[in-house]
N, C-alpha and C positions, 0 to 999 in steps of 0.2 A: 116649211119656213124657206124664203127665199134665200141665196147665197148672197151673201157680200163679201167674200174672200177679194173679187176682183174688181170692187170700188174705185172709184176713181172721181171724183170734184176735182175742179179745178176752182180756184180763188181769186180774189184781187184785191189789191188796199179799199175800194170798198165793203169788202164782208169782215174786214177785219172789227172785231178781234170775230178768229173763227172758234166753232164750239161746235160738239157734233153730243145726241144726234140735230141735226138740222134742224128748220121749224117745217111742217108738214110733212114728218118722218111718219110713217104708219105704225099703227099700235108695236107689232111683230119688230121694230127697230129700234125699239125705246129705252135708253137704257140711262144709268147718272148723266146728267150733261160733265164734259170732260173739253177744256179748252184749250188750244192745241197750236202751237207757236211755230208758223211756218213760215215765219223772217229768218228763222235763225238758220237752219238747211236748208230751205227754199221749198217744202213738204215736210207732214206729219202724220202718222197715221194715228188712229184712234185705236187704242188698249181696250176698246168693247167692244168693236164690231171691225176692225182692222180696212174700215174704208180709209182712203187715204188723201190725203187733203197736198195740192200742190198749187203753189204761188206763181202767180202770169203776171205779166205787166209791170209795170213801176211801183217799186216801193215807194211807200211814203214819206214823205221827209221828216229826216231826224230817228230815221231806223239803217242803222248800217246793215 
């Protein structure tokens, strides 16, 4: 099984809303889809698989 300890996405207001795993995750990374709010800290990481999702670029309007 490969590691994802040290995951890393990056994001932008277009992938929102984000949700891992991803689409074209491979079988071995498959886990409940869990969507994952990274306006509010600016990153989230995911409680299955602890990749870690972080926000680049301009929010979207109408999200503080």
């Amino acid at each position: 099984m490969a590691d994802t300890k040290d995951r890393r996405v990056e994001v932008t207001a277009h992938d929102l809303p984000v949700h891992c795993p991803q689409p074209g995750a491979p079988l071995w990374a498959q886990h409940p889809r869990v969507f994952l709010d990274v306006l509010k800290a600016g990153a989230a990481t995911c409680p299955y698989c602890s990749t870690q999702f972080v926000f680049t670029g301009e929010r979207p309007k109408g999200h503080h």
